[in-house]
PDB file of N, H, CA, C and O in Angstrom:
ATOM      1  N   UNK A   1     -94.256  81.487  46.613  1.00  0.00           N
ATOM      2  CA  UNK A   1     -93.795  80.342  45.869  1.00  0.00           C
ATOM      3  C   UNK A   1     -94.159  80.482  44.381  1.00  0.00           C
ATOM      4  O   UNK A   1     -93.404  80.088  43.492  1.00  0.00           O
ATOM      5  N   UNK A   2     -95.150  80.965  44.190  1.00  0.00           N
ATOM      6  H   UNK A   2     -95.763  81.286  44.912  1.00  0.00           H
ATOM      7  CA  UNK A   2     -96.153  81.226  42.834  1.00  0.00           C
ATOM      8  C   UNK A   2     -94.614  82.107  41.985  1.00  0.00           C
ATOM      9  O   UNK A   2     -93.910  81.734  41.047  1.00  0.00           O
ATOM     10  N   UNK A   3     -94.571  83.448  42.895  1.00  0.00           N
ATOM     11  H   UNK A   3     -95.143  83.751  43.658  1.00  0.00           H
ATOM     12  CA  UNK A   3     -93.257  84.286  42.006  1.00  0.00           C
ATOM     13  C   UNK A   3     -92.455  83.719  41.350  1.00  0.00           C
ATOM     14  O   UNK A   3     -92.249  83.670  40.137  1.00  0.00           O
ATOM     15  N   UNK A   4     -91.595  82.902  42.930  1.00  0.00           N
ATOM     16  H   UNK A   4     -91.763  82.942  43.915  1.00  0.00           H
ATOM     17  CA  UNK A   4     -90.462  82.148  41.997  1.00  0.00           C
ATOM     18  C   UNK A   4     -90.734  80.758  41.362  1.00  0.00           C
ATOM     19  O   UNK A   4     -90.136  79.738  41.705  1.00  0.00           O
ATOM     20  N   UNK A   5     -91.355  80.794  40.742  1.00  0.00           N
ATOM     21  H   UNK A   5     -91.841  81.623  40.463  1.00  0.00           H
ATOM     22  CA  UNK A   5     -91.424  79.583  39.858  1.00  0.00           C
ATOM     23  C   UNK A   5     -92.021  80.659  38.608  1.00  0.00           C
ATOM     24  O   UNK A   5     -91.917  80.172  37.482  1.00  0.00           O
ATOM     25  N   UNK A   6     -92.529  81.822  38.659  1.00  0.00           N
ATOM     26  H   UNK A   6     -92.613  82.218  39.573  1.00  0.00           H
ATOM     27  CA  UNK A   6     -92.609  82.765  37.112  1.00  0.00           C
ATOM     28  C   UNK A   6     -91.508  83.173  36.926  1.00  0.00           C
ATOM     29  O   UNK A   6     -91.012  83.170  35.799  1.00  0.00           O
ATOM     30  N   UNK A   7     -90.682  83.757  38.326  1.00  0.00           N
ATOM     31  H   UNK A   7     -91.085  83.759  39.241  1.00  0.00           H
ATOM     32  CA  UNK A   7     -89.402  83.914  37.537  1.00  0.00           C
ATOM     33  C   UNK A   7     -88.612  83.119  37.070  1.00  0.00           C
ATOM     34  O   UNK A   7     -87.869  83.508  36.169  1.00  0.00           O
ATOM     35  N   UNK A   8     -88.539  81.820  37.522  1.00  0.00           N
ATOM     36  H   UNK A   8     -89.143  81.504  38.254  1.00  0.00           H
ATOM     37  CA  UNK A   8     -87.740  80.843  36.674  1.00  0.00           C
ATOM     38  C   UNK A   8     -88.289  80.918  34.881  1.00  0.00           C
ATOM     39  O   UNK A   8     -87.780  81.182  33.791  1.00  0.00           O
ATOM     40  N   UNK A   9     -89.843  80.439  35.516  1.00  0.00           N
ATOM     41  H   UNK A   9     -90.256  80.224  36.401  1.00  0.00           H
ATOM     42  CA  UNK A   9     -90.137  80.586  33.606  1.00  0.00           C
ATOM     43  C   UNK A   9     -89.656  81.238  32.653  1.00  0.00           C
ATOM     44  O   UNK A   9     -89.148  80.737  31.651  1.00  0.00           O
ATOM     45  N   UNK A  10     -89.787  82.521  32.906  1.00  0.00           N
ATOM     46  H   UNK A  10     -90.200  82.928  33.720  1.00  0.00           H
ATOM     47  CA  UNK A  10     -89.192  83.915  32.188  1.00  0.00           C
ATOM     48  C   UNK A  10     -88.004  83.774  32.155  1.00  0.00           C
ATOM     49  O   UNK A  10     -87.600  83.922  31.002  1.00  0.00           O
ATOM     50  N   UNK A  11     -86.672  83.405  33.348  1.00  0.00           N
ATOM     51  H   UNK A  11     -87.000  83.285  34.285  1.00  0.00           H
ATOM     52  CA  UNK A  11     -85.907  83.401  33.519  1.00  0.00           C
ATOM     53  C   UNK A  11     -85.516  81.866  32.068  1.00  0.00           C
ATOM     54  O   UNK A  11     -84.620  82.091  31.254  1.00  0.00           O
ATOM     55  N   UNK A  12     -86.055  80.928  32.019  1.00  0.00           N
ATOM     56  H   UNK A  12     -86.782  80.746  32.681  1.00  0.00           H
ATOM     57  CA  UNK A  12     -86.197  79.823  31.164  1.00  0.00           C
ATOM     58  C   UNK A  12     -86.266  80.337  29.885  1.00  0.00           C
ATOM     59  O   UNK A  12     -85.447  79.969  29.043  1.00  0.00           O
ATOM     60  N   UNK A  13     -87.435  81.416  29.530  1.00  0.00           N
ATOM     61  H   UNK A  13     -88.101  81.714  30.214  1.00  0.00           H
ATOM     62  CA  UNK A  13     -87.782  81.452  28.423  1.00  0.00           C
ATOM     63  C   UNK A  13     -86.408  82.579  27.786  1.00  0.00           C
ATOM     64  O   UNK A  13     -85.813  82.430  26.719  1.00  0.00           O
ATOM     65  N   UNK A  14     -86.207  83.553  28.698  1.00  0.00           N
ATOM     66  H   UNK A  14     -86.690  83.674  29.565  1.00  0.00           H
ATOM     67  CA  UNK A  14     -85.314  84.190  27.830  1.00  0.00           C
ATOM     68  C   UNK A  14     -83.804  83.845  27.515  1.00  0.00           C
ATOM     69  O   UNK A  14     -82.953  84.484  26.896  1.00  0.00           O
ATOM     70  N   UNK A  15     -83.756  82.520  28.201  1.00  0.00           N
ATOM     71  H   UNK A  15     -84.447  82.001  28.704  1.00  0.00           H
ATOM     72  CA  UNK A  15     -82.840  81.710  28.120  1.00  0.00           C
ATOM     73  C   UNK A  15     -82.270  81.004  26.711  1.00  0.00           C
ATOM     74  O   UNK A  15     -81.212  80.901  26.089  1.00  0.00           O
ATOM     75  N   UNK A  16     -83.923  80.512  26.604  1.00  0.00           N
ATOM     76  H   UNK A  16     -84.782  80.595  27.109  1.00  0.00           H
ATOM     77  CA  UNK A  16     -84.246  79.716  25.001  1.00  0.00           C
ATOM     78  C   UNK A  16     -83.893  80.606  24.169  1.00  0.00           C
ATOM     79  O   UNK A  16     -82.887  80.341  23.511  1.00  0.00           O
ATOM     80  N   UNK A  17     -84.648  82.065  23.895  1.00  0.00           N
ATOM     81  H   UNK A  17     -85.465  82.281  24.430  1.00  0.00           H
ATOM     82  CA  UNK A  17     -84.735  83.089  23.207  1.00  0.00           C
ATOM     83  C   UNK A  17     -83.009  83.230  22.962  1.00  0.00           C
ATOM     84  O   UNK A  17     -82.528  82.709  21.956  1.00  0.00           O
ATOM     85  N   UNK A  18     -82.501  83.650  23.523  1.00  0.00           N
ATOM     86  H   UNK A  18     -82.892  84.074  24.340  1.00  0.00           H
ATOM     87  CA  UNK A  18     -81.220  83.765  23.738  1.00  0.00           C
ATOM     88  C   UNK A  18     -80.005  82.682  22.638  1.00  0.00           C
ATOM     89  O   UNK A  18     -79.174  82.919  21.762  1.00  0.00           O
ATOM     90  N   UNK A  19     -80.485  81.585  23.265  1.00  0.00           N
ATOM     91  H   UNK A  19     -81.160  81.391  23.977  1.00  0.00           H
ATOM     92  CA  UNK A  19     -80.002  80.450  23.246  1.00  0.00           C
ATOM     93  C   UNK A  19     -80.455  80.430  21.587  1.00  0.00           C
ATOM     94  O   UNK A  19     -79.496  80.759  20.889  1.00  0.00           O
ATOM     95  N   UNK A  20     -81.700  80.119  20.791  1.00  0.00           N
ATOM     96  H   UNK A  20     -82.479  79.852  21.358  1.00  0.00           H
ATOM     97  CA  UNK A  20     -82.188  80.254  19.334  1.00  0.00           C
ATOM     98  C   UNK A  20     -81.396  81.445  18.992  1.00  0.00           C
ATOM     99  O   UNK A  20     -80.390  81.026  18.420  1.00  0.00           O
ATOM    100  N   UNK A  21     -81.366  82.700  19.065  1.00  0.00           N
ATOM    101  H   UNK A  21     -82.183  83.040  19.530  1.00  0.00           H
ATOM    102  CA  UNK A  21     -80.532  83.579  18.457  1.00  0.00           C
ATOM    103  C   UNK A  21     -79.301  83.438  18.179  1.00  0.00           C
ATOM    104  O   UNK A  21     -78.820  83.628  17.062  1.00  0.00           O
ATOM    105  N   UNK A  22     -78.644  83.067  19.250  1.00  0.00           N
ATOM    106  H   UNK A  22     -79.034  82.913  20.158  1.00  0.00           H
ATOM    107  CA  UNK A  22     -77.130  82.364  19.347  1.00  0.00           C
ATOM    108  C   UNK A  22     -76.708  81.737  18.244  1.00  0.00           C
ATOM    109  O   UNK A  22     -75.692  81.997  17.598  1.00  0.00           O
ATOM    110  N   UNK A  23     -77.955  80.439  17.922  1.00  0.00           N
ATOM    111  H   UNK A  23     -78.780  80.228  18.446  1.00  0.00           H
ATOM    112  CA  UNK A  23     -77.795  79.423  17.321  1.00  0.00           C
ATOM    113  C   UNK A  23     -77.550  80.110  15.719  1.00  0.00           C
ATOM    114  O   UNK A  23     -76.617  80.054  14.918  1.00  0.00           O
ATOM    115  N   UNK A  24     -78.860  80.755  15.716  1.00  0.00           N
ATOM    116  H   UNK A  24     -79.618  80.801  16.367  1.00  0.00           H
ATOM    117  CA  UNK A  24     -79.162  80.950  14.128  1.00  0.00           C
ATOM    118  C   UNK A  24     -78.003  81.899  13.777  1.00  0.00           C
ATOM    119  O   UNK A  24     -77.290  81.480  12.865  1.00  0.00           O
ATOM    120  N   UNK A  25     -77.672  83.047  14.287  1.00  0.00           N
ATOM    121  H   UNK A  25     -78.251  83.388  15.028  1.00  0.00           H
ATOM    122  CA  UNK A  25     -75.998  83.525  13.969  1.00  0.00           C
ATOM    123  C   UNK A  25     -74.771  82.848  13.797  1.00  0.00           C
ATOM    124  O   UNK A  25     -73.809  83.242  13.138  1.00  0.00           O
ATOM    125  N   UNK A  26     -74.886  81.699  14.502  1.00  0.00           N
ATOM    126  H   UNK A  26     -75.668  81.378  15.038  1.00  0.00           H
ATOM    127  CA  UNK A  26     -73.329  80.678  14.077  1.00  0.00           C
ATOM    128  C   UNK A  26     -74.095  79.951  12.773  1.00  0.00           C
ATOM    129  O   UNK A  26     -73.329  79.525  11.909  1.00  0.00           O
ATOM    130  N   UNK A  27     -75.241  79.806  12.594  1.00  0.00           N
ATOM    131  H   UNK A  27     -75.863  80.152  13.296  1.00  0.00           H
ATOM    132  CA  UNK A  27     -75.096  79.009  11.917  1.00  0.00           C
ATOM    133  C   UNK A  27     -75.242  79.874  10.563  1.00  0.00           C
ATOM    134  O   UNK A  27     -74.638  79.410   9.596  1.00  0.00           O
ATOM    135  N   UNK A  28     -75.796  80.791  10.411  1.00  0.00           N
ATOM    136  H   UNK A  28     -76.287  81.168  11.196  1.00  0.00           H
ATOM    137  CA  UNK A  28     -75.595  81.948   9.278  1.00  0.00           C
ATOM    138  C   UNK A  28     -73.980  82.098   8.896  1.00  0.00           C
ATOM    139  O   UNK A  28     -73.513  81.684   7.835  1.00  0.00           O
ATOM    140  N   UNK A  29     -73.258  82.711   9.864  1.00  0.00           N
ATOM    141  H   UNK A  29     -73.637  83.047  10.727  1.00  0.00           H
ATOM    142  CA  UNK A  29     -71.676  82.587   9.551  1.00  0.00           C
ATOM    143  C   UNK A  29     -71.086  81.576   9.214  1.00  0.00           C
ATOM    144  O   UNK A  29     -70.147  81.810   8.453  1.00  0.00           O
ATOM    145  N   UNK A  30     -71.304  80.111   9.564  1.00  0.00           N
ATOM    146  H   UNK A  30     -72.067  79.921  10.182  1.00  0.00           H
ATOM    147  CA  UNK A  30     -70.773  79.043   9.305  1.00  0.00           C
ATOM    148  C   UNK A  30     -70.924  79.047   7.779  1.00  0.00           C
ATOM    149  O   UNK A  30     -70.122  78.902   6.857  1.00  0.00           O
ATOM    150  N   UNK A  31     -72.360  79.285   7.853  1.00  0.00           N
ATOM    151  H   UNK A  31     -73.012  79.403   8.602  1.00  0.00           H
ATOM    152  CA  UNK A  31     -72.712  78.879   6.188  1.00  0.00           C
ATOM    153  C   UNK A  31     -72.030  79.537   4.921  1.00  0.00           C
ATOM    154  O   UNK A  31     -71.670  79.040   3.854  1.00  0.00           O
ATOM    155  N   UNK A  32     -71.979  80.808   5.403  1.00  0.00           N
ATOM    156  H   UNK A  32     -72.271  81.212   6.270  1.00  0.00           H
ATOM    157  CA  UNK A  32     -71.318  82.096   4.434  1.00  0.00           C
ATOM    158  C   UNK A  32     -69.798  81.110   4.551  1.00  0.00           C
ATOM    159  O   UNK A  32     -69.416  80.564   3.517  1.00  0.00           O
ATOM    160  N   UNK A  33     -69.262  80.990   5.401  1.00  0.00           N
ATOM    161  H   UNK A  33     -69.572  81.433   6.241  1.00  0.00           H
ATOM    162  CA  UNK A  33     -68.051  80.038   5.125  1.00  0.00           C
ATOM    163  C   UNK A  33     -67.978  79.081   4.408  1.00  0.00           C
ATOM    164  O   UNK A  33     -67.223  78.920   3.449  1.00  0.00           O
ATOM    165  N   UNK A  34     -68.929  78.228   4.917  1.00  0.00           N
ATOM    166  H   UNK A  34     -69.543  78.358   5.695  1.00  0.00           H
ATOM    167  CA  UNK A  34     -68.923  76.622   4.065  1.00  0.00           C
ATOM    168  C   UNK A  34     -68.835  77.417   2.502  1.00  0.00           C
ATOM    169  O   UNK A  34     -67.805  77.502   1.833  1.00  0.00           O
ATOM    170  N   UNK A  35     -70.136  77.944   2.134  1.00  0.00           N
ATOM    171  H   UNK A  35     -70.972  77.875   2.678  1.00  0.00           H
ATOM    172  CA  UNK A  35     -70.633  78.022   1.025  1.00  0.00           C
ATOM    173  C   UNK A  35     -69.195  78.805  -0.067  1.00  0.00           C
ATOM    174  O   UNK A  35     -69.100  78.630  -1.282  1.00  0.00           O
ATOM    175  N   UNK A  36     -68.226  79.648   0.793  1.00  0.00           N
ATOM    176  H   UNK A  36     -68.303  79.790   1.780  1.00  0.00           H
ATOM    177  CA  UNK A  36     -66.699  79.946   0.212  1.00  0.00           C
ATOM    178  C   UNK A  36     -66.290  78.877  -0.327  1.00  0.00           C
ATOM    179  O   UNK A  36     -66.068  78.535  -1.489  1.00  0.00           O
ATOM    180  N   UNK A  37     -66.191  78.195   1.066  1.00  0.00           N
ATOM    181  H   UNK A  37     -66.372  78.473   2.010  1.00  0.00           H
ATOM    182  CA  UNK A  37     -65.053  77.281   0.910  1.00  0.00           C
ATOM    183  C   UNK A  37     -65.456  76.273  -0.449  1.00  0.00           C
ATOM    184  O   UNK A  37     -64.591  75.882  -1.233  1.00  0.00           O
ATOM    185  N   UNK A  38     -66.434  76.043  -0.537  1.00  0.00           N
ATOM    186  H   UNK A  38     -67.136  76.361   0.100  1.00  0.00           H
ATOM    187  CA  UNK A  38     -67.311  74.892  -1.645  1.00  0.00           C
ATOM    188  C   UNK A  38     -67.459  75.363  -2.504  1.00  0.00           C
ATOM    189  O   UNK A  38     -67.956  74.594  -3.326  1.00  0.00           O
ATOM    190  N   UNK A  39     -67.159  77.193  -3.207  1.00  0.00           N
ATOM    191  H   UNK A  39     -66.755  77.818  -2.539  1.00  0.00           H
ATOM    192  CA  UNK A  39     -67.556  77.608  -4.515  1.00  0.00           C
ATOM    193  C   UNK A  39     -66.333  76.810  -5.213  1.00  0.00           C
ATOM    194  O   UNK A  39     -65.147  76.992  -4.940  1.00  0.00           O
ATOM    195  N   UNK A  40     -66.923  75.736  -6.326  1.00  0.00           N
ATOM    196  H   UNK A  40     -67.887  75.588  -6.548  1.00  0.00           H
ATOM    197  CA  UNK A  40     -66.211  75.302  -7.342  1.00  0.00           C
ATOM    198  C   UNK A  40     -65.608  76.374  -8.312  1.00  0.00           C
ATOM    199  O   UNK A  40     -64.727  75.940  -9.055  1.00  0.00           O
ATOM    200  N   UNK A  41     -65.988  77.941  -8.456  1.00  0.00           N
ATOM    201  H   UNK A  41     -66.704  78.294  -7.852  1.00  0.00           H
ATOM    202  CA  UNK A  41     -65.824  78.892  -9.182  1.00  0.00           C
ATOM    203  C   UNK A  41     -64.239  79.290  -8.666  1.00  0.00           C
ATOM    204  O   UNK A  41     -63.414  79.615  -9.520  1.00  0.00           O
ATOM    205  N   UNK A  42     -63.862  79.244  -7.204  1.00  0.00           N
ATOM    206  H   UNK A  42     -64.532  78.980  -6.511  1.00  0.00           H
ATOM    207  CA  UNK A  42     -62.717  80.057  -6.669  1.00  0.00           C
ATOM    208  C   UNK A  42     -61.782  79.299  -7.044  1.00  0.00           C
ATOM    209  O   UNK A  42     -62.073  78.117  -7.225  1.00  0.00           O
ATOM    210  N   UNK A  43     -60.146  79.821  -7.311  1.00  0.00           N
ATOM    211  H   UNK A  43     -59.910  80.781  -7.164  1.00  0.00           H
ATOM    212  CA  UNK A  43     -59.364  78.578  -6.769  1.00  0.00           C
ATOM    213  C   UNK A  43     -58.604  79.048  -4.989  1.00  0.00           C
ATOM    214  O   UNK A  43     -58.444  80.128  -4.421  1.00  0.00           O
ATOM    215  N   UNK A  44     -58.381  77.979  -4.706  1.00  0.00           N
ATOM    216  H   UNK A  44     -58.511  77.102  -5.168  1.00  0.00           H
ATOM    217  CA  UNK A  44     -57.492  77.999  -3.474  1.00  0.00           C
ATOM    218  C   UNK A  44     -57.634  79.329  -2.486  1.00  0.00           C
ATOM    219  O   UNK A  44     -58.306  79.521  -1.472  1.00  0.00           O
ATOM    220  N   UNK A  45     -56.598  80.257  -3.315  1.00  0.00           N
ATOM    221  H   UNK A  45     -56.052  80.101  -4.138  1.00  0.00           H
ATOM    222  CA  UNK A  45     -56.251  81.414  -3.004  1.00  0.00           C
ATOM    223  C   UNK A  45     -57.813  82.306  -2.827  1.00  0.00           C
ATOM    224  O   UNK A  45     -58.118  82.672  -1.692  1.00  0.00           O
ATOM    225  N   UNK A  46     -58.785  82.629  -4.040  1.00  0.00           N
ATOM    226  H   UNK A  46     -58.537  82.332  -4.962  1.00  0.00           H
ATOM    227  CA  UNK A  46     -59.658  82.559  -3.861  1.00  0.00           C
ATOM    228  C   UNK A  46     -60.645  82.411  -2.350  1.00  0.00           C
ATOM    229  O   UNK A  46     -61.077  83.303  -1.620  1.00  0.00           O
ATOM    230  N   UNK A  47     -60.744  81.290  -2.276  1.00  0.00           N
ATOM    231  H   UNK A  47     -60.392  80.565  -2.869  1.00  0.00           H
ATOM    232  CA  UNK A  47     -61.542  80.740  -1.275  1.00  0.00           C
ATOM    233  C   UNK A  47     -61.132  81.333  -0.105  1.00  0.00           C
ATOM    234  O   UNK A  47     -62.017  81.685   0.675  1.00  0.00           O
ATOM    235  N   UNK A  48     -59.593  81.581   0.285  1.00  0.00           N
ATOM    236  H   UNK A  48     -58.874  81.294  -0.349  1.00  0.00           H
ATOM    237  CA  UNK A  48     -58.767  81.966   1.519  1.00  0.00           C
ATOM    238  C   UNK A  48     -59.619  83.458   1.562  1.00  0.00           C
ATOM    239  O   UNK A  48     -60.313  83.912   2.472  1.00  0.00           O
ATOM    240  N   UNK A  49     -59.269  84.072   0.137  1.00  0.00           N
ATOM    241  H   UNK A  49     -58.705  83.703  -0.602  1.00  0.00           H
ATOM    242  CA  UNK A  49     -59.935  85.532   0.282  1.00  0.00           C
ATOM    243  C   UNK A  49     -60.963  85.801   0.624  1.00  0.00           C
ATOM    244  O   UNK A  49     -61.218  86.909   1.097  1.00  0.00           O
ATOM    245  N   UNK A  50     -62.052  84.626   0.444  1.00  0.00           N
ATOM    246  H   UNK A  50     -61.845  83.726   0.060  1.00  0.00           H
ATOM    247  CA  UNK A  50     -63.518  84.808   0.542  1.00  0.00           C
ATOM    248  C   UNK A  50     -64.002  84.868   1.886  1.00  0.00           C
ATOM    249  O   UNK A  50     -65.058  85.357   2.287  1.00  0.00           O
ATOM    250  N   UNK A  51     -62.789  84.117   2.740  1.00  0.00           N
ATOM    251  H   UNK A  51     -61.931  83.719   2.415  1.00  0.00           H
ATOM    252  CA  UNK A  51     -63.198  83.620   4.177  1.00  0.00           C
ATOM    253  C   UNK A  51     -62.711  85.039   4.836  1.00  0.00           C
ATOM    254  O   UNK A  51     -63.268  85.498   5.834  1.00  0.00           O
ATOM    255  N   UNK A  52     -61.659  85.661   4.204  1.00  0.00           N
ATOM    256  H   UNK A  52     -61.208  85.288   3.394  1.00  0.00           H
ATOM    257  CA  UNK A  52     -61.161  86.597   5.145  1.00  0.00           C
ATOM    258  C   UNK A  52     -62.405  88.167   4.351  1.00  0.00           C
ATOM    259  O   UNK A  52     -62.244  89.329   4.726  1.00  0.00           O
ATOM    260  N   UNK A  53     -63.106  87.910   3.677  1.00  0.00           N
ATOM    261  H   UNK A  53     -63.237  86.967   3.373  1.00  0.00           H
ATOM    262  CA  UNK A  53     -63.784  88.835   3.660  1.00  0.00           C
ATOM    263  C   UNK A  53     -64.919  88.745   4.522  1.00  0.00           C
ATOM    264  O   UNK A  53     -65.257  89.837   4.979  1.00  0.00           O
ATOM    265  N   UNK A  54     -65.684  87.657   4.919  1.00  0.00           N
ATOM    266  H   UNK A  54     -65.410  86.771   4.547  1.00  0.00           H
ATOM    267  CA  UNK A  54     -66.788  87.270   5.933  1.00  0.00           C
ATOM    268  C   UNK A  54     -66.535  87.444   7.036  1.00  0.00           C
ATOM    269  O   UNK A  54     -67.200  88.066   7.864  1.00  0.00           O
ATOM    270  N   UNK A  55     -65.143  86.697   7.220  1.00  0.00           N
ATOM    271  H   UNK A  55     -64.604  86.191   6.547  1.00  0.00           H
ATOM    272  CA  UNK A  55     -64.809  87.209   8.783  1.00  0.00           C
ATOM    273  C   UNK A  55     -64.362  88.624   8.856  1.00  0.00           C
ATOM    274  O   UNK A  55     -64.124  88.864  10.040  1.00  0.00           O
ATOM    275  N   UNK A  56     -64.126  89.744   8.058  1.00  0.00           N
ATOM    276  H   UNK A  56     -64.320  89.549   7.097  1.00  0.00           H
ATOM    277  CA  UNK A  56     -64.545  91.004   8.269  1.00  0.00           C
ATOM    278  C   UNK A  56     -64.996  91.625   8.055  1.00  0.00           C
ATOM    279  O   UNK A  56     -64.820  92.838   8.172  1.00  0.00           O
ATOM    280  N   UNK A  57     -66.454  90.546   7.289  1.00  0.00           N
ATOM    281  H   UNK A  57     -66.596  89.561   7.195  1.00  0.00           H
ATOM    282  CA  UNK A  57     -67.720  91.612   7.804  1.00  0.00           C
ATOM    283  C   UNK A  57     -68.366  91.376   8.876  1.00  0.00           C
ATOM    284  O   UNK A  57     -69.205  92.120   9.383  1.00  0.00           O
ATOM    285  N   UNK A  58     -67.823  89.793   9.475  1.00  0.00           N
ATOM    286  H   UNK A  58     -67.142  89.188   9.063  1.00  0.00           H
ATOM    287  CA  UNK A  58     -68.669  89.806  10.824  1.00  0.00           C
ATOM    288  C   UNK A  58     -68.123  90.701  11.730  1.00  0.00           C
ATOM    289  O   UNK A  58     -69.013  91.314  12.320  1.00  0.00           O
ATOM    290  N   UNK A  59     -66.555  91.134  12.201  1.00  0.00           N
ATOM    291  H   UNK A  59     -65.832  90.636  11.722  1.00  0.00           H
ATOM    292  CA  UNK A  59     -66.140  91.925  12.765  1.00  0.00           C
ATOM    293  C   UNK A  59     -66.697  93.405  12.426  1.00  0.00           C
ATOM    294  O   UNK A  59     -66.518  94.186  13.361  1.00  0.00           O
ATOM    295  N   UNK A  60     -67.240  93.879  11.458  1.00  0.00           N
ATOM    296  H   UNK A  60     -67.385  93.244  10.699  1.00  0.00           H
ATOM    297  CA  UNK A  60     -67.543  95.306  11.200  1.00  0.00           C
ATOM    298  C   UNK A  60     -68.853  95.251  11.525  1.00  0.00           C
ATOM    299  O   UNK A  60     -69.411  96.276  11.915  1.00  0.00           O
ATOM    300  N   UNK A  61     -69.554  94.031  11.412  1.00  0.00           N
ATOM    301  H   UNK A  61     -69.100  93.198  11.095  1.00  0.00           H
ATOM    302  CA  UNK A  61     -71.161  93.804  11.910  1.00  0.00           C
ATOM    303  C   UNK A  61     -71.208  93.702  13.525  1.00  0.00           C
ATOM    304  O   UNK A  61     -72.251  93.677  14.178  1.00  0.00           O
ATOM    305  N   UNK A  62     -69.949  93.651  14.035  1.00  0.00           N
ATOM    306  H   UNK A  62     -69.102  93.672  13.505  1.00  0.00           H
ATOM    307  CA  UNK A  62     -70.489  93.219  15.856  1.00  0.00           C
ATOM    308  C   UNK A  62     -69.528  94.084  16.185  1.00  0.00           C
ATOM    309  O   UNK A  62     -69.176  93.998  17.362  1.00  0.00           O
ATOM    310  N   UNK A  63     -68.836  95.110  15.360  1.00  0.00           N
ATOM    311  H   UNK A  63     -69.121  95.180  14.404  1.00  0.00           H
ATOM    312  CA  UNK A  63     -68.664  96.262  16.316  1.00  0.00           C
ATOM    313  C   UNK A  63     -69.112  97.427  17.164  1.00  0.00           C
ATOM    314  O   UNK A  63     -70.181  97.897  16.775  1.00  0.00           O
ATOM    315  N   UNK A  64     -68.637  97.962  18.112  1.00  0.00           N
ATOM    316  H   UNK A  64     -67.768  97.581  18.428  1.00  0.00           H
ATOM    317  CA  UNK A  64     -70.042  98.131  18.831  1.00  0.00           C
ATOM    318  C   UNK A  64     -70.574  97.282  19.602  1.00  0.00           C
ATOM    319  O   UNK A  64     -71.102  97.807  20.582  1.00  0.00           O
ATOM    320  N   UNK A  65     -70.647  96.183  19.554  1.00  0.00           N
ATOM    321  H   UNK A  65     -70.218  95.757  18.758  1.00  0.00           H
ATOM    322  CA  UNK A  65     -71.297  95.230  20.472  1.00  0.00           C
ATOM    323  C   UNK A  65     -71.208  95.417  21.720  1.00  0.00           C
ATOM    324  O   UNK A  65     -72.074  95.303  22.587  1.00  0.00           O
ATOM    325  N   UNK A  66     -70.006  95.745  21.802  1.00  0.00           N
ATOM    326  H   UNK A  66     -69.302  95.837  21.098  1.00  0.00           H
ATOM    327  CA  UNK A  66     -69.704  95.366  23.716  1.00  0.00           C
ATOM    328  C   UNK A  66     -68.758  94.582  23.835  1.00  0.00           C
ATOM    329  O   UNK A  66     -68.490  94.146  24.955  1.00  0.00           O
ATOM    330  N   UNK A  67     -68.013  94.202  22.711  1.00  0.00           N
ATOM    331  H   UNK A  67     -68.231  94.556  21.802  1.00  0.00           H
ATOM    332  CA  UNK A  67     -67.337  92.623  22.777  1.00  0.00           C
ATOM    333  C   UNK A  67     -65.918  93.125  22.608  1.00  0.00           C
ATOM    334  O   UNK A  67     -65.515  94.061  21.917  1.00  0.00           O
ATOM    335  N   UNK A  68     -65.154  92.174  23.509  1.00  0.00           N
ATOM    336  H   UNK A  68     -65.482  91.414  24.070  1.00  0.00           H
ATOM    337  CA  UNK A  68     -63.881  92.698  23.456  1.00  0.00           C
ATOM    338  C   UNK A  68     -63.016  91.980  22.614  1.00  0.00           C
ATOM    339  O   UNK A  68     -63.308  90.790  22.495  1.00  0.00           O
ATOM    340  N   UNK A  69     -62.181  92.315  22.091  1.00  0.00           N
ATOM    341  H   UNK A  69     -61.943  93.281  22.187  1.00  0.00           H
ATOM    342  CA  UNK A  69     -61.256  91.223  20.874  1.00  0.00           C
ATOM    343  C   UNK A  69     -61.522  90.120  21.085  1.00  0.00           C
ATOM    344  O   UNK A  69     -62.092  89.473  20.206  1.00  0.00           O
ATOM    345  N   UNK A  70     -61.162  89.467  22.467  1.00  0.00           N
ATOM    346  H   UNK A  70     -60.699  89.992  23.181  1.00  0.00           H
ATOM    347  CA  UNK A  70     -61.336  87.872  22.753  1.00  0.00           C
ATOM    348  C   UNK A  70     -62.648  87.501  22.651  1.00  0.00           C
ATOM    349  O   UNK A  70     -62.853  86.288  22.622  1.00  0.00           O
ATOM    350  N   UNK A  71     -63.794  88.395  22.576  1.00  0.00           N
ATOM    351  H   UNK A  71     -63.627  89.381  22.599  1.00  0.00           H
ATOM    352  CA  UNK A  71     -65.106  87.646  22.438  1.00  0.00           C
ATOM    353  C   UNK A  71     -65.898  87.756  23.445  1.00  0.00           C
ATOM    354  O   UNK A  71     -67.030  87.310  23.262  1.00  0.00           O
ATOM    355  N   UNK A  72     -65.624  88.293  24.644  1.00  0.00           N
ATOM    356  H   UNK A  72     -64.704  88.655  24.793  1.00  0.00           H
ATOM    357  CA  UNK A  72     -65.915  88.509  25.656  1.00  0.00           C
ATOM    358  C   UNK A  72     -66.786  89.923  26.020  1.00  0.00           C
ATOM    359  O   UNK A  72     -66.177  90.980  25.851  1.00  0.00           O
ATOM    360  N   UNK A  73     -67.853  89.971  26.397  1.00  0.00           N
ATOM    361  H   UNK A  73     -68.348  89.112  26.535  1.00  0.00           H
ATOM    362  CA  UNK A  73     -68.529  91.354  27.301  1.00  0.00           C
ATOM    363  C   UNK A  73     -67.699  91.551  28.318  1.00  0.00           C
ATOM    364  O   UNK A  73     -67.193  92.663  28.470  1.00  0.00           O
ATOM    365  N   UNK A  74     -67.394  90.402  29.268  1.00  0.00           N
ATOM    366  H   UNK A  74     -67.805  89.499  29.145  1.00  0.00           H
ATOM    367  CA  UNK A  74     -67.211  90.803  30.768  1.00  0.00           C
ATOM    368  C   UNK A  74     -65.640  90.879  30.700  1.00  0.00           C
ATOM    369  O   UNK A  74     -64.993  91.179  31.704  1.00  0.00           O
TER     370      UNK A  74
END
């Protein structure tokens, strides 16, 4: 009984771990976005460019991953 209730823990904790990493990557990318979209410096066109440069560096940063176009491992 002792086991499975450590493996849940572990099973819990690398859950969290997981789960915080997750987090702090969307919210890093979000920001690199927001912070485009809000430069008072760009115009319009600008800003469009800025977004499509982030979103391909996140694609050149998680290639390799394992991830398939749709986003998916499995």
């Amino acid at each position: 009984m002792a086991t499975v209730a450590a493996d849940r823990a572990l099973i819990e904790a690398v859950v969290a771990e997981m789960s915080a990493g997750i987090e702090c990557a969307v919210d890093f990318w979000i920001g690199q976005i927001e912070d485009a979209l809000q430069d008072p410096r760009l115009t319009t066109l600008g800003r469009l460019n800025a977004v499509h440069e982030i979103v391909s560096e996140y694609r050149r940063t998680t290639e390799g991953s394992g991830a398939r176009g749709d986003g998916y491992v499995a």
